[in-house]
Backbone as CSV, one residue per row, in Angstrom:
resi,resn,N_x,N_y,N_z,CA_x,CA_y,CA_z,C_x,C_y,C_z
1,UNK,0.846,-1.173,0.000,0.000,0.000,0.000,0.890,1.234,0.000
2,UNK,0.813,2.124,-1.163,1.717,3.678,-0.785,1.062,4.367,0.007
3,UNK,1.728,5.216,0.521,1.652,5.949,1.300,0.785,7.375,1.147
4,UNK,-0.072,6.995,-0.212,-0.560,8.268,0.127,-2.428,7.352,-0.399
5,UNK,-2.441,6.304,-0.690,-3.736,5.364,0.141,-3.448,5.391,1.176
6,UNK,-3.192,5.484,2.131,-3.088,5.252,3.681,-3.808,6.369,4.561
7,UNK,-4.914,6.808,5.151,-5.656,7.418,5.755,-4.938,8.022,6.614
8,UNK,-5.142,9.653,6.778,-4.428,10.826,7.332,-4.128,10.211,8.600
9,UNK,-5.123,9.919,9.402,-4.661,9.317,11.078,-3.846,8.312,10.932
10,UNK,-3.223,7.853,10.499,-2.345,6.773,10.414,-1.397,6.777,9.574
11,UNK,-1.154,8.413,9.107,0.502,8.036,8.783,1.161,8.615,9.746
12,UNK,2.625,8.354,9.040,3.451,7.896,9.862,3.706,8.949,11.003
13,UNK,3.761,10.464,10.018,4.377,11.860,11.191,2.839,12.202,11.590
14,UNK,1.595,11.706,11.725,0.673,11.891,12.422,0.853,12.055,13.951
15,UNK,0.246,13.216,14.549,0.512,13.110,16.494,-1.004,12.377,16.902
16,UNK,-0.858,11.929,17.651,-1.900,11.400,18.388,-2.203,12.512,19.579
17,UNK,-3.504,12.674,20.435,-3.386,13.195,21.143,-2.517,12.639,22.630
18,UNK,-1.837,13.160,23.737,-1.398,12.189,24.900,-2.969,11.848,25.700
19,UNK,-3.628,10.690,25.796,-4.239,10.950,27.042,-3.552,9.955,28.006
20,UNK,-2.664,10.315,28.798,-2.045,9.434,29.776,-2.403,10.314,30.837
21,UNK,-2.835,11.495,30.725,-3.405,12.483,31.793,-4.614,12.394,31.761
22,UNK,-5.576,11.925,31.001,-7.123,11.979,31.328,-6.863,10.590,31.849
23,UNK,-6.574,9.412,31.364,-6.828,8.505,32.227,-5.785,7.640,33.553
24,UNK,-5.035,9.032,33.763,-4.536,8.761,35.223,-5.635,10.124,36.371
25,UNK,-6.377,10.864,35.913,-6.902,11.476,36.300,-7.729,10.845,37.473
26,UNK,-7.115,11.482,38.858,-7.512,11.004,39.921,-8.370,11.918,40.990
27,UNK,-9.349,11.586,41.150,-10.566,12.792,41.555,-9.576,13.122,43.296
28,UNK,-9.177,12.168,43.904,-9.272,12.241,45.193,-7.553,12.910,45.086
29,UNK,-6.571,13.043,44.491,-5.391,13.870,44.248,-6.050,15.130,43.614
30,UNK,-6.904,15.516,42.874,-7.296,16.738,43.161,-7.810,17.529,44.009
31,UNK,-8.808,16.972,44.956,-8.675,17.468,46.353,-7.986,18.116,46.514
32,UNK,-6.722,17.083,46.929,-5.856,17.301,47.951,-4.515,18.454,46.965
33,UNK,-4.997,18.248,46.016,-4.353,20.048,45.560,-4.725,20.683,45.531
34,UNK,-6.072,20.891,45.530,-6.615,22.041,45.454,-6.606,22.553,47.280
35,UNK,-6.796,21.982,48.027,-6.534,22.345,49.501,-5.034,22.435,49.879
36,UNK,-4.527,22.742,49.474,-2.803,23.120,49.437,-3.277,24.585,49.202
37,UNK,-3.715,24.745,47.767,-4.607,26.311,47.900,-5.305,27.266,48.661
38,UNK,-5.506,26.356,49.326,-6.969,27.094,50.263,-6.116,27.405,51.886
39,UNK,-6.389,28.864,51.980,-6.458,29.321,53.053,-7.073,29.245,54.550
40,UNK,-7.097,30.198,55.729,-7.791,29.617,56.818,-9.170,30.757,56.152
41,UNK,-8.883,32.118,55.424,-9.845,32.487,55.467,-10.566,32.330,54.124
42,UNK,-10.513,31.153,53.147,-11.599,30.578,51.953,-12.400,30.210,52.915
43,UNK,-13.365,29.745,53.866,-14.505,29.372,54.675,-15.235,30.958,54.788
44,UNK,-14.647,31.784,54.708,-15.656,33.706,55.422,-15.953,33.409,54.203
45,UNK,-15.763,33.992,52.895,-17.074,34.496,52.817,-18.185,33.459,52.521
46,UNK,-18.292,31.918,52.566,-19.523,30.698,52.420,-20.084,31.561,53.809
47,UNK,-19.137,31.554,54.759,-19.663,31.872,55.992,-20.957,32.718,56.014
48,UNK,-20.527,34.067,55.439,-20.880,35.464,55.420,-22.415,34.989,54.655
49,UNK,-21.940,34.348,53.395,-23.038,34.386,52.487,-24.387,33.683,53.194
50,UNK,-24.252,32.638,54.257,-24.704,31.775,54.743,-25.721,32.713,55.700
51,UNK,-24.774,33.473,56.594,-25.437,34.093,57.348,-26.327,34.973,56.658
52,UNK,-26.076,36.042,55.671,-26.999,36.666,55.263,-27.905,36.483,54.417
53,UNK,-27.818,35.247,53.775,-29.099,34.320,53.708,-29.956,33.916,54.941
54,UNK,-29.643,33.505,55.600,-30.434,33.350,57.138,-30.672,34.589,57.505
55,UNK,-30.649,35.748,57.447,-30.719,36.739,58.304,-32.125,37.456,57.475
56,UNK,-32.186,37.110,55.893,-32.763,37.586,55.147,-34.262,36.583,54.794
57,UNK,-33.591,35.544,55.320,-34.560,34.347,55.415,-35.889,35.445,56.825
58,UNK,-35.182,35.071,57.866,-35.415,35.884,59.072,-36.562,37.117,58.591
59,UNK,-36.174,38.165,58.027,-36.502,39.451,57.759,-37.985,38.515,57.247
60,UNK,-37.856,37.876,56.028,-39.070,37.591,55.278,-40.131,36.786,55.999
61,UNK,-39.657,35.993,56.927,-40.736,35.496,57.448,-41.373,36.376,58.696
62,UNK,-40.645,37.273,59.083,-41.046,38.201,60.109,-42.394,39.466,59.845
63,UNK,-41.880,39.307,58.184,-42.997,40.220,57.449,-43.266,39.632,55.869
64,UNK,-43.578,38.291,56.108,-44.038,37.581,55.120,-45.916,37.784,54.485
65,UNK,-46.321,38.613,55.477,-47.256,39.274,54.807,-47.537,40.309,53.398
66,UNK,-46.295,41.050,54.005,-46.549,42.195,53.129,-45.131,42.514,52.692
67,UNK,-44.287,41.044,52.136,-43.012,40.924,51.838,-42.665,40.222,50.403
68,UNK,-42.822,41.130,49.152,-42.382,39.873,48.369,-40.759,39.804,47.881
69,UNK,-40.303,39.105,47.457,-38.836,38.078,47.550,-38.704,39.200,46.166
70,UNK,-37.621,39.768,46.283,-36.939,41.124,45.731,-36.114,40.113,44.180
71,UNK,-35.728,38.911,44.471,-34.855,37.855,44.191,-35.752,37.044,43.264
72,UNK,-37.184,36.839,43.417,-38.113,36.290,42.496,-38.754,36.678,41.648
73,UNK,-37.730,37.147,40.420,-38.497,37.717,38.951,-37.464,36.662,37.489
74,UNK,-38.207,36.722,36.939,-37.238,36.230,35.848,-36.771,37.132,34.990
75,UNK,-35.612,36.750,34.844,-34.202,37.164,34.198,-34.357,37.765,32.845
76,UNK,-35.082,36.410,31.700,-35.859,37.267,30.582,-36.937,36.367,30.328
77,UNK,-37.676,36.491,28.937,-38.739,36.092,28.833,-38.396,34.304,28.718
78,UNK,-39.594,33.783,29.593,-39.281,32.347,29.157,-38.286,31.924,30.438
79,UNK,-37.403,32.437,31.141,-36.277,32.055,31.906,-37.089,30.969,32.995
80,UNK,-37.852,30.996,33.390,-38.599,30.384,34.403,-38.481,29.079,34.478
81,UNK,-38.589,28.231,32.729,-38.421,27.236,32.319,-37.222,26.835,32.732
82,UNK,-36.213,27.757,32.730,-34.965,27.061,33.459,-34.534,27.414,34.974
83,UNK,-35.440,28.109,35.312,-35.146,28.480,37.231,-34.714,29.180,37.081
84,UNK,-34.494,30.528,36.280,-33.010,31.720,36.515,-34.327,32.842,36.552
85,UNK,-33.714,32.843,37.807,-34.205,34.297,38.360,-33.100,35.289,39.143
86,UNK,-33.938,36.328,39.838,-32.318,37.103,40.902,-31.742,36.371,41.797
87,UNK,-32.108,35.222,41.989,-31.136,34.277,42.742,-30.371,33.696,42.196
88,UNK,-30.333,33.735,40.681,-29.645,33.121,39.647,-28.319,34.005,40.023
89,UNK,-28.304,35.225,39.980,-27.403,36.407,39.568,-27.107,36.130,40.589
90,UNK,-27.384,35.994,41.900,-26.258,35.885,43.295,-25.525,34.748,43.226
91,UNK,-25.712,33.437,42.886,-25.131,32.453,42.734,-24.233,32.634,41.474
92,UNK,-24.046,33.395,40.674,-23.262,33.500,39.654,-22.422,34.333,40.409
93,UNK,-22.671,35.763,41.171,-21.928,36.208,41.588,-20.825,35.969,42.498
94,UNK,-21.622,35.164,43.279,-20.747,34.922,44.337,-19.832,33.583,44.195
95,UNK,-19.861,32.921,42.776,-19.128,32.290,42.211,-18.033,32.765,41.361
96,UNK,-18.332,33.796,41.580,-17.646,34.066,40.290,-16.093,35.475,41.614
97,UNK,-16.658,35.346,42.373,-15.920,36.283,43.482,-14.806,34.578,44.263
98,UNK,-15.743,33.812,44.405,-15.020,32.542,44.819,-14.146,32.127,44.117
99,UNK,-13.933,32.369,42.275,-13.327,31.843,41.264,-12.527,32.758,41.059
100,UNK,-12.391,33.800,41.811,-11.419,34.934,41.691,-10.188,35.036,42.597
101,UNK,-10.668,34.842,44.364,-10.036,34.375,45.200,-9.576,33.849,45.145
102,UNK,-10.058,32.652,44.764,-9.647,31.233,45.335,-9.235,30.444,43.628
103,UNK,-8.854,30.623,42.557,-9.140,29.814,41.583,-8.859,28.695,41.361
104,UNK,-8.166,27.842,41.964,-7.310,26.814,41.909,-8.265,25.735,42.928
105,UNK,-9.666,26.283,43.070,-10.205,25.345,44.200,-11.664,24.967,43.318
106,UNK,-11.409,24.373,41.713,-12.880,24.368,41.533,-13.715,23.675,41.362
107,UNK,-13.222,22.001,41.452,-14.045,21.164,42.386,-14.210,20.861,44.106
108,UNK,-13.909,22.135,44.753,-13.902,21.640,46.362,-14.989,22.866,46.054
109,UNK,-15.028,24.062,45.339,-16.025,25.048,45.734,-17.260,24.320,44.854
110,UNK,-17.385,23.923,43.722,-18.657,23.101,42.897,-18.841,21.838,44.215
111,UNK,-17.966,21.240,44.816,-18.624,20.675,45.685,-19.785,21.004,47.135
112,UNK,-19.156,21.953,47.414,-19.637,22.580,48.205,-21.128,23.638,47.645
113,UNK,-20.851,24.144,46.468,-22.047,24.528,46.088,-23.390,23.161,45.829
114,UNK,-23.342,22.353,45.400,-23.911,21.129,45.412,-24.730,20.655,46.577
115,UNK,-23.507,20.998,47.626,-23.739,20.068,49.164,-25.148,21.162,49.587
116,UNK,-24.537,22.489,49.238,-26.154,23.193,49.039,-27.265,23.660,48.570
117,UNK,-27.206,23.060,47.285,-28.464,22.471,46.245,-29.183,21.451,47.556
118,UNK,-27.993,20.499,47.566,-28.587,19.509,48.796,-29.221,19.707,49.532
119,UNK,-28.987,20.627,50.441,-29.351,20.844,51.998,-30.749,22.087,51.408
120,UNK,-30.456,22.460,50.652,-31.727,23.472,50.335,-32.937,22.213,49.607
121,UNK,-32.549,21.620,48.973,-33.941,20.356,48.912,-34.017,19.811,49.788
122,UNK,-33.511,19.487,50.697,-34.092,18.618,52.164,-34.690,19.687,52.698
123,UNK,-34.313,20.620,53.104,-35.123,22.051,53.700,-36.686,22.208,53.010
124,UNK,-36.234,22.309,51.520,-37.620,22.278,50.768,-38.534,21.174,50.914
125,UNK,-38.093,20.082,50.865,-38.985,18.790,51.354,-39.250,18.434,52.949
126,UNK,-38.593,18.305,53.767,-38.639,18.315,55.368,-39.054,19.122,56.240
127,UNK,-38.705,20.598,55.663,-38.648,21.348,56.600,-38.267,21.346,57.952
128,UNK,-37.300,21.165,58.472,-36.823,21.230,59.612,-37.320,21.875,60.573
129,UNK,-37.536,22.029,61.356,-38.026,22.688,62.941,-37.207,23.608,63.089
130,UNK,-35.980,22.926,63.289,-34.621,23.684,63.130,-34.491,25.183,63.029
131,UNK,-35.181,25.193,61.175,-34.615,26.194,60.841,-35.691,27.135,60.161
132,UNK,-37.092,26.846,60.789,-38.109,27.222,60.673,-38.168,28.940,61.063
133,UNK,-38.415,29.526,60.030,-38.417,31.321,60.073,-37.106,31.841,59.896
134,UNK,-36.283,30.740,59.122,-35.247,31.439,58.289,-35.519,30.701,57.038
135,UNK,-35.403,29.412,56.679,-35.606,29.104,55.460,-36.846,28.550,55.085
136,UNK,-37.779,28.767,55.524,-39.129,28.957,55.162,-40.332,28.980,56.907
137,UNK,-41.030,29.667,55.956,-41.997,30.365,57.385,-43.559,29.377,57.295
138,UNK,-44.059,29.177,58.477,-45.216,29.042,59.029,-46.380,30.192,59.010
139,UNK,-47.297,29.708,57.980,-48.610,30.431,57.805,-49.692,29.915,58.495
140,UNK,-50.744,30.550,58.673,-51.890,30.132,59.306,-52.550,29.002,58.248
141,UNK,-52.708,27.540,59.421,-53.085,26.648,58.993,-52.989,25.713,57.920
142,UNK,-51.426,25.460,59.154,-50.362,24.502,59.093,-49.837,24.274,57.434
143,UNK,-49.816,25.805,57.039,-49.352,26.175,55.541,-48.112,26.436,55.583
144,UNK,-46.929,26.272,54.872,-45.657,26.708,54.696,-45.303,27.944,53.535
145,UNK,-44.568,28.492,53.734,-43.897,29.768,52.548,-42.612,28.895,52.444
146,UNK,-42.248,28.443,51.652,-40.668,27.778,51.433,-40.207,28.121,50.528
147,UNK,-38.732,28.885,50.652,-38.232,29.686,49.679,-36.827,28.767,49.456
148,UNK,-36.748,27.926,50.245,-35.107,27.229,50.278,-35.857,26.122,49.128
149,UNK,-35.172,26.055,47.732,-35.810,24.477,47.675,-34.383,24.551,46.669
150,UNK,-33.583,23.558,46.118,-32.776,23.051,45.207,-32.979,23.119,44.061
151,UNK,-32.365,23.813,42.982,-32.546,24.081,41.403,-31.482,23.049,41.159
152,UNK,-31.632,22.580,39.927,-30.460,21.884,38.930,-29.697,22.873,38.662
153,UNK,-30.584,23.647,38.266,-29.667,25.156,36.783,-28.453,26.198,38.248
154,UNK,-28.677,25.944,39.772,-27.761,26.615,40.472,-25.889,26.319,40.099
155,UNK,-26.157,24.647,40.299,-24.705,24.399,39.888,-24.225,24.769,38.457
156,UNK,-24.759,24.801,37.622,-24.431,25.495,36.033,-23.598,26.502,36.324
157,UNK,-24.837,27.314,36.651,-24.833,28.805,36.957,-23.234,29.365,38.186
158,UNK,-23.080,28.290,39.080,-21.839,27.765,39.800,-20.643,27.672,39.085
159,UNK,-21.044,26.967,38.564,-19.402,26.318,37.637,-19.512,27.749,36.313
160,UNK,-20.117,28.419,35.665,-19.373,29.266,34.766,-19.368,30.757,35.443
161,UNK,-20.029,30.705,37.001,-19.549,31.956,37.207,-17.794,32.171,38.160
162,UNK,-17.340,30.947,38.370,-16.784,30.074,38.826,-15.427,30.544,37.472
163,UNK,-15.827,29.739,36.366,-14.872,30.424,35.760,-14.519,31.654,35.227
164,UNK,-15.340,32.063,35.086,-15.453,33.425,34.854,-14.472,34.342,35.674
165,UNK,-14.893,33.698,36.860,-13.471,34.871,38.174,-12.432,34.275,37.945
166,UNK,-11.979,32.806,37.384,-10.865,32.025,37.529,-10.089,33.318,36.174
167,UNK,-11.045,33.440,35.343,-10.738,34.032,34.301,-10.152,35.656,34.577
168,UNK,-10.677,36.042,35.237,-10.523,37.613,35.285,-8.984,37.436,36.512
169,UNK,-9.045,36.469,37.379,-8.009,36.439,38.367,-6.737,36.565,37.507
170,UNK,-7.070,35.652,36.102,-5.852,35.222,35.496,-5.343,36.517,34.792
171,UNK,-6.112,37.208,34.169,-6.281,38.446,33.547,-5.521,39.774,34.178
172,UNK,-6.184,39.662,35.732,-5.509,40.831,36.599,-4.236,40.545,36.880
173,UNK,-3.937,39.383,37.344,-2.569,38.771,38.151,-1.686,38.657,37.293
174,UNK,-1.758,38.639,36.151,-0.669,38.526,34.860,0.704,38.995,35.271
């Protein structure tokens, strides 16, 4: 057979791609690099954000009468279909401030955003006692207001606002 019947991927000065790095790719050694990264103070601002979600949780059920959620409009027409509303834009934001800080951490912070998709659908389904008149309030006759519940479209919205700061970090720090 000459060499020029012989199909482009298979001659001779053809490169292959390397994957000896995708499939030594080890989830649990990324961890543990990415926490080589991480500081004592990467925990403030989850902290911060945490609290003033609870605090705001608080406010609304205190005047859940004559209170509507500043955070519940859609984004544009149609958005609803995918959950993006002004809570969309805080979770982008404050991903995207995490991906700025911190960039080198972006499966321990997508994990952690997740763990609270999580804990906000158990909230939405259980309702806890717990945490009753911060993440959702008690109406007359034994009705709930529940504003905590778990979107799919949060972690999306996570991971590219996420890069986005990884992006601008890289940009400024040059």
């Amino acid at each position: 057979m000459s060499e020029e019947n012989i199909p482009i991927a298979v001659k001779k000065d053809t490169k292959f791609p390397n994957f000896k790095n995708i499939s030594n790719f080890n989830l649990l050694n990324k961890y543990k690099s990415e926490f080589k990264s991480i500081d004592l103070k990467y925990p403030i601002p989850f902290i911060i954000c945490v609290v003033i979600i609870a605090l705001y949780g608080k406010y609304r059920c205190d005047n859940i009468t004559n209170h509507k959620d500043i955070l519940e409009f859609s984004l544009f027409k149609g958005s609803e279909r995918f959950h993006l509303d002004g809570w969309t834009i805080t979770h982008f934001s404050f991903f995207l401030l995490i991906g700025y800080l911190y960039p080198n951490t972006l499966f321990i912070s997508m994990t952690i955003g997740v763990i609270w998709e999580l804990m906000e659908t158990f909230v939405g389904v259980m309702k806890p006692k717990m945490i009753l008149g911060y993440g959702f309030c008690e109406l007359p006759g034994n009705k709930y207001k529940v504003w905590w519940y778990g979107k799919w479209s949060d972690p999306i919205v996570n991971f590219f606002g996420f890069l986005l700061g990884k992006r601008i970090h890289k940009m400024v720090k040059k």
